[in-house]
C-alpha positions as CSV (number, residue, x, y, z in Angstrom):
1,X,0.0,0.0,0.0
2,X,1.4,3.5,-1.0
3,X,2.1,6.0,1.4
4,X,0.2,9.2,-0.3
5,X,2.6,12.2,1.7
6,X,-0.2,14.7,1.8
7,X,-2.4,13.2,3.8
8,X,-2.9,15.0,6.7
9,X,-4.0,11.9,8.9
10,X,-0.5,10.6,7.7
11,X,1.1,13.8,8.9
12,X,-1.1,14.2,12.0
13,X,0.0,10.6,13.3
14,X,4.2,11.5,12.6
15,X,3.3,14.2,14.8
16,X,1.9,12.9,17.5
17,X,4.2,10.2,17.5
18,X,7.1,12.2,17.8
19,X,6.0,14.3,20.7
20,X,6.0,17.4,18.5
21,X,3.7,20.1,20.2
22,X,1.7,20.6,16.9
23,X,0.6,19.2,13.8
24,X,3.3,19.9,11.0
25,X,3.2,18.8,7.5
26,X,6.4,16.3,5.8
27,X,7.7,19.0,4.3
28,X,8.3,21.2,7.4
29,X,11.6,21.2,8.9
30,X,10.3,20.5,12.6
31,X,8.8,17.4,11.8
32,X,11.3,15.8,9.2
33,X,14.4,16.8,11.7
34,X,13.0,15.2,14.2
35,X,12.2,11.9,13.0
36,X,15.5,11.7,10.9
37,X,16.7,12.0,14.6
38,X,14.0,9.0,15.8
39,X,15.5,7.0,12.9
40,X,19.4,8.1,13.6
41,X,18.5,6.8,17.1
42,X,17.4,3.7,15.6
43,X,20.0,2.9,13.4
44,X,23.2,4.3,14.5
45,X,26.0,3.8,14.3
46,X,25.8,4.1,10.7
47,X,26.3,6.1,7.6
48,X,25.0,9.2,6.8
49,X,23.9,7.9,3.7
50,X,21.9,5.0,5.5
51,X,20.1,7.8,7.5
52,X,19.0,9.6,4.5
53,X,17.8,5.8,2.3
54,X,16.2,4.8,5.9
55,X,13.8,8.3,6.0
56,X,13.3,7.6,2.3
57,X,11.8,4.5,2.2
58,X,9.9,5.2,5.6
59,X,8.3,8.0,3.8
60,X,8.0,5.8,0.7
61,X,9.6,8.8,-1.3
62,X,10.3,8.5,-5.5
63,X,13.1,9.9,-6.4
64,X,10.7,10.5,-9.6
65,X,8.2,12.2,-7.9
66,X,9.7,13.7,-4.8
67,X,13.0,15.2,-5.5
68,X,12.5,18.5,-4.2
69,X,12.0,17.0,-0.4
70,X,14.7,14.0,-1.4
71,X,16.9,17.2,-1.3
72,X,15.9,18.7,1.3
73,X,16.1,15.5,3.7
74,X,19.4,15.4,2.4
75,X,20.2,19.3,3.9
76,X,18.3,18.7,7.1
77,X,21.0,15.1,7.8
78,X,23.9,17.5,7.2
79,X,22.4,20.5,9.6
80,X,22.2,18.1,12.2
81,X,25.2,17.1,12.0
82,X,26.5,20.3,11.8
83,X,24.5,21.2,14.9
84,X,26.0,18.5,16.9
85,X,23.0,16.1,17.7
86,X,25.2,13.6,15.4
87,X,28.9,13.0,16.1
88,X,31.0,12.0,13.1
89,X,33.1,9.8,14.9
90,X,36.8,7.4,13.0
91,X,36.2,3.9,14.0
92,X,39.7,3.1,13.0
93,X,42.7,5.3,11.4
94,X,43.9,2.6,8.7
95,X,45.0,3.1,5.0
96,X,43.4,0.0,4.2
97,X,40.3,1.5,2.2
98,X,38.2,-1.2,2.9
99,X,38.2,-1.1,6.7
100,X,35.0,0.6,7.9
101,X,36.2,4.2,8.3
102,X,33.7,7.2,9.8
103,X,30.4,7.0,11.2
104,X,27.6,8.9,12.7
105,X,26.7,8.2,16.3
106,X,24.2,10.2,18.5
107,X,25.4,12.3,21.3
108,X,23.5,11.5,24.9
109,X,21.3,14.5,25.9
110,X,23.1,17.7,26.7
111,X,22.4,21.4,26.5
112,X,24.0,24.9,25.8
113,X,22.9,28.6,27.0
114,X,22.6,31.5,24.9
115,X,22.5,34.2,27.3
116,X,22.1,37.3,25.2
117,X,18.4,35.5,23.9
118,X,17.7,33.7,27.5
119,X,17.3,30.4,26.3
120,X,18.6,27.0,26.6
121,X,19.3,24.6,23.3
122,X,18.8,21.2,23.5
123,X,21.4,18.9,21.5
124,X,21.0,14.8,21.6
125,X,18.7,12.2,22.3
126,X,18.0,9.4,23.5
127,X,18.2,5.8,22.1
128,X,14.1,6.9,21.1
129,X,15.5,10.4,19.6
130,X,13.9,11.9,21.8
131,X,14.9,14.5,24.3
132,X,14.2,13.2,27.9
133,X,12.5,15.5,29.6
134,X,9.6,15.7,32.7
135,X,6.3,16.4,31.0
136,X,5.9,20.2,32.4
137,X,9.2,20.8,30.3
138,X,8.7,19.3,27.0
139,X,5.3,21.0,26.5
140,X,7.9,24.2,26.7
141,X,10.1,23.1,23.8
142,X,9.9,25.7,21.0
143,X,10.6,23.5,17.7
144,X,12.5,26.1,15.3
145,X,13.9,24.3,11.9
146,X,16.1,21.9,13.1
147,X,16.6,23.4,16.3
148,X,14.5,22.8,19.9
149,X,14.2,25.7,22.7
150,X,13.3,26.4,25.8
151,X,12.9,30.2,25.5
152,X,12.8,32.1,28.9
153,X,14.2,29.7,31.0
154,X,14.4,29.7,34.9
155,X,17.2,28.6,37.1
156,X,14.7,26.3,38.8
157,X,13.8,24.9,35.3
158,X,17.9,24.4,34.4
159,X,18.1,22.7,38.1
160,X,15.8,20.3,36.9
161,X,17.5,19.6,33.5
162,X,20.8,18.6,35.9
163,X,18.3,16.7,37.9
164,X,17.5,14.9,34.9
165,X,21.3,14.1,34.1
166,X,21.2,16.6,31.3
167,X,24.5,17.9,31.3
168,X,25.2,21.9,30.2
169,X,27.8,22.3,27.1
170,X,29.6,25.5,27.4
171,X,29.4,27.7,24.4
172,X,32.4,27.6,23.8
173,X,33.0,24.3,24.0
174,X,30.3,23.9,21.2
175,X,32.0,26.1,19.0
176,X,35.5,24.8,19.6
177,X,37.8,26.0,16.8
178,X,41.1,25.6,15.4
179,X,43.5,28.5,17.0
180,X,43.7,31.5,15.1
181,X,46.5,31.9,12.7
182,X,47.5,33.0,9.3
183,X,47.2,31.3,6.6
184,X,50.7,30.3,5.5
185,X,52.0,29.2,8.5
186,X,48.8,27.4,8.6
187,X,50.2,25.4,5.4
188,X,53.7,25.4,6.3
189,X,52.7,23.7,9.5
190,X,51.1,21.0,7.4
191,X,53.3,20.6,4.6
192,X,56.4,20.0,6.9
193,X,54.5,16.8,8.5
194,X,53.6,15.9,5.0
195,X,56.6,15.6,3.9
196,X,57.4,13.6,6.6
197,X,55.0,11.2,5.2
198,X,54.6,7.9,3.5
199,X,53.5,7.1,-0.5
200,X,50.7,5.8,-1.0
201,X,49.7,3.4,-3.9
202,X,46.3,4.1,-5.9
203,X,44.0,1.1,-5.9
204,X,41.1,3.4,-6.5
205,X,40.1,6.8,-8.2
206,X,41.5,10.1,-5.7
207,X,39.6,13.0,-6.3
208,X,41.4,16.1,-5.8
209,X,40.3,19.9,-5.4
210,X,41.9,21.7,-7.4
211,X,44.0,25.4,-5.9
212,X,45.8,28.5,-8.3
213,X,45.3,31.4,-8.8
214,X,43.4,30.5,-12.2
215,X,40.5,28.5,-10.4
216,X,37.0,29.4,-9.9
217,X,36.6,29.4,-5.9
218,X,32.9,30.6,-6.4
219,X,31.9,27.7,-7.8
220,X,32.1,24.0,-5.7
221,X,30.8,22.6,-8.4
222,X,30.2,18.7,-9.5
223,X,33.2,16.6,-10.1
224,X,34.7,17.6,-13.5
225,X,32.8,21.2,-13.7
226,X,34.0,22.5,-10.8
227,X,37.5,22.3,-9.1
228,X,36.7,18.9,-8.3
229,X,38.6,16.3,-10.4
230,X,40.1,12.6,-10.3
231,X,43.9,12.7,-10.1
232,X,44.9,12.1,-13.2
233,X,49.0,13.1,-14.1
234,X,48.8,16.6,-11.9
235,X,51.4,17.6,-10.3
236,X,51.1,19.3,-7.1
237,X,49.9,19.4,-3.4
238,X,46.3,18.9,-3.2
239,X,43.8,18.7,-0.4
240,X,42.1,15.1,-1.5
241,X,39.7,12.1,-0.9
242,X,38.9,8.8,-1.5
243,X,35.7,6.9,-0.7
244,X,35.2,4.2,1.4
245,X,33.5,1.1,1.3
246,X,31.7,2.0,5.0
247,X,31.2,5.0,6.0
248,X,32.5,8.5,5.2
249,X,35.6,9.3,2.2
250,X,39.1,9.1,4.0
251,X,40.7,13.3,3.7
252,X,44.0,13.7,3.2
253,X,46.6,15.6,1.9
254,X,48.9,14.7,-0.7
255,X,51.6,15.2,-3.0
256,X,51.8,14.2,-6.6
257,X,54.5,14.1,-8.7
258,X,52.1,13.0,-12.7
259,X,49.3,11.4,-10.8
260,X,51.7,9.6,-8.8
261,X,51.3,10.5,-4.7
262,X,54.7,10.5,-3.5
263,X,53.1,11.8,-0.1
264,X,49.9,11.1,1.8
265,X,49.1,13.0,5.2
266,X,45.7,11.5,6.4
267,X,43.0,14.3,7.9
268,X,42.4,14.8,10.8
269,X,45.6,15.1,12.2
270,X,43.8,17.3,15.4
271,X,41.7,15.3,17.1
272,X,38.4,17.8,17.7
273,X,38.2,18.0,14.0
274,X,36.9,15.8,11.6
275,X,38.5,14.6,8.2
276,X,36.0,16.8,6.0
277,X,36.4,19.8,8.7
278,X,40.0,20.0,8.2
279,X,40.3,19.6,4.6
280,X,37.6,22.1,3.5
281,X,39.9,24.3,6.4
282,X,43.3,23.6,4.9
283,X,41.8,24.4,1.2
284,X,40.6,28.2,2.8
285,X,44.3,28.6,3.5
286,X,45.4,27.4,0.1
287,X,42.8,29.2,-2.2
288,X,44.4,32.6,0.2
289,X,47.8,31.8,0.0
290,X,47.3,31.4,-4.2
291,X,45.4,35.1,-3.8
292,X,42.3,33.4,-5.3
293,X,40.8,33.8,-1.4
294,X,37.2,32.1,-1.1
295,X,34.0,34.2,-1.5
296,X,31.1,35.2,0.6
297,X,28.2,37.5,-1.3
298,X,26.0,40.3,0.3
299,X,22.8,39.7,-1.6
300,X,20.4,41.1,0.5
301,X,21.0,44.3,3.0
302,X,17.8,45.9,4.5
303,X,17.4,48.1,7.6
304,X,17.5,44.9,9.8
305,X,18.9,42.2,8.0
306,X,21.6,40.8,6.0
307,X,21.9,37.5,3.7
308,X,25.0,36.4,3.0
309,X,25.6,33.6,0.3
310,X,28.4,30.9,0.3
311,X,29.9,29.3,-2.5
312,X,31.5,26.0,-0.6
313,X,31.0,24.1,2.1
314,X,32.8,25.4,5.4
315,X,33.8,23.4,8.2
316,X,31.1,22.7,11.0
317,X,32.9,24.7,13.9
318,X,32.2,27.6,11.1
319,X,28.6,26.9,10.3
320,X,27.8,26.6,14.2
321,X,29.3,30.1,14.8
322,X,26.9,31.1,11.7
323,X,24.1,29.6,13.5
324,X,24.4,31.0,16.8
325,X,24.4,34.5,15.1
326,X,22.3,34.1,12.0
327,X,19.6,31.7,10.6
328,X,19.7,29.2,7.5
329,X,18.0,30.8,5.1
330,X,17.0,29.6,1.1
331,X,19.9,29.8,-1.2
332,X,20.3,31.4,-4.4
333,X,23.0,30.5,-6.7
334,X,25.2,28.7,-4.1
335,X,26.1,26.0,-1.8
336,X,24.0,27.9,1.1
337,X,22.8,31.2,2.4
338,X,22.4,32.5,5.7
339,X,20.6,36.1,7.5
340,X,22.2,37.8,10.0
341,X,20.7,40.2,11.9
342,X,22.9,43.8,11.0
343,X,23.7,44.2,14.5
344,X,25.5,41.0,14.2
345,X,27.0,41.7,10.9
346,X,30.2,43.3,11.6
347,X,30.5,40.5,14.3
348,X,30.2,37.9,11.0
349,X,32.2,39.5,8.6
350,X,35.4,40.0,11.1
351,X,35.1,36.3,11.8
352,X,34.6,34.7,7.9
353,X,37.6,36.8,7.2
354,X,40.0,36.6,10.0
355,X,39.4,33.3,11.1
356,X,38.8,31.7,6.8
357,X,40.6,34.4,4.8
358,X,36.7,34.4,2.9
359,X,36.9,37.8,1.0
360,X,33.8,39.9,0.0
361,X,32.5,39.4,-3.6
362,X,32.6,42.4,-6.2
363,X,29.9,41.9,-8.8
């Protein structure tokens, strides 16, 4: 029997059966963030990719049909990773390729405070994907997009999340980054323990990303229309991957002397930091040090917003400072778009361009 994904009985029963405070349609963010976290709590440790096929076939999704929502299950599985209620985790370090590599686990019920809006927000679940909480405090969650509130918050009220074994995350802790440093000695730090490492013989296709002077940083692109590309006979020091059989591609850093790697430095080498995190991180200093720096776009600036548009991924630790000041917003001719409140603004910009060498856009 086919699921039809408009009925409102359908969507009435998800719901409910999520202990969401409301009726919300598939479609809304609140309701399909919160049972990809049911199903995360289900099936993990796994792939993300087993996350995403699992949610499909629960909602008995076409790919013919249903594409536009395919896609966005896809974003909402990355957002909550890069919120944190997912933990990207290396199972074993190993240049064996078929050796499970990274997978997604959930992280137990915890917490963090933002002060300045006096509210608390929950990260976790439990192995329901559900946050545990006592009755009188769920009915006071405040499901946002992907994220859950508890908006005015009393002391007596955090008291009884502690009760509750709930622990608190401090912000900082949450938004944990690499120290702040300039870009080539960022790269000189990493090239002088990659030469210090070992070959590495190609059993299967390398895809590279591509980094001059000459290259298009505005544009991520699919392999072989972007700066994406299989290592062919380049020659070089590229910021790389490789897939996996289980799991997540293997990062890494390589050089190649015609397609050959005479070096390969496996990401991450710091251990708060995930493979993808410190490669998209190492190429920011690369496209910066070529003077081809990575782009942000000012597309929209009214009297109390602005949206800013990114044209490749950046590393979670960045997207979770852009989501404590700003809010995911639809994107337009990029990877994603964010809006930032202008009294923020300044805040942002000092930060994408101190802390990522991102440079401003002139159209």
């Amino acid at each position: 029997m086919e699921i039809n994904i408009t009925n409102q009985k359908l969507e009435e029963h998800i719901s409910s059966s999520l202990n969401l405070n409301k009726y919300y349609q598939i479609k809304d963010e609140e309701l399909l963030s919160n049972l990809i976290r049911r199903i995360s709590a289900i099936n993990c440790p796994c792939s993300k990719n087993e996350i995403i096929k699992e949610t499909i076939n629960i909602l008995k999704l076409s790919s013919e049909n249903n594409l536009e929502l395919i896609e966005k299950i896809q974003e909402i599985v990355n957002n909550i990773i890069d919120l944190g209620d997912l933990i990207e985790l290396t199972n074993s370090i190993t240049y064996d390729d078929s050796i499970k590599s990274t997978y997604l686990h959930i992280r137990n019920p915890c917490y963090f405070k933002d002060k300045e809006k006096n509210e608390l927000i929950l990260l976790g679940m439990n192995n329901n994907g559900e946050f545990p909480l006592p009755i009188n405090l769920r009915e006071r969650i405040k499901f946002d997009g992907i994220f859950r509130r508890i908006i005015n918050f009393s002391q007596e009220e955090e008291k009884e999340l502690l009760h509750n074994n709930i622990e608190e995350i401090l912000l900082g802790q949450w938004l944990k980054q690499p120290k702040l440093q300039k870009h080539d000695e960022l790269i000189r730090n990493y090239q002088n323990k990659l030469i210090k490492s070992h070959s590495f013989d190609r059993k299967d296709t390398v895809e590279i990303f591509l980094n001059g002077p000459k290259i298009n940083v505005t544009y991520y692109g699919n392999r072989g229309k972007g700066r994406r590309k299989y290592l062919d006979k380049q020659t070089g020091t590229f910021v790389s991957r490789r897939s996996a059989e289980f799991g997540s591609p293997f990062w890494s850093y390589i050089k190649c002397e015609s397609g050959k790697i005479t070096n390969l430095l496996d990401l991450p080498i710091k251990k708060f930091l995930s493979g993808a995190d410190e490669g998209l991180y190492l190429l920011l200093a690369h496209d910066k040090l070529s003077g081809n720096a990575q782009k942000y776009r000012i597309r929209k600036n009214t009297n109390r917003e602005t949206i800013l548009d990114f044209f490749s991924p950046l590393p979670k630790w960045a997207q979770r400072y852009l989501i404590i000041f700003g809010r995911k917003v639809p994107k337009y001719k990029c990877v994603f778009s964010f809006s930032f409140h202008n009294d923020n603004f300044n805040k942002v910009k000092n930060f994408l361009e101190k802390n990522l060498w991102l440079e401003e856009q002139n159209e």
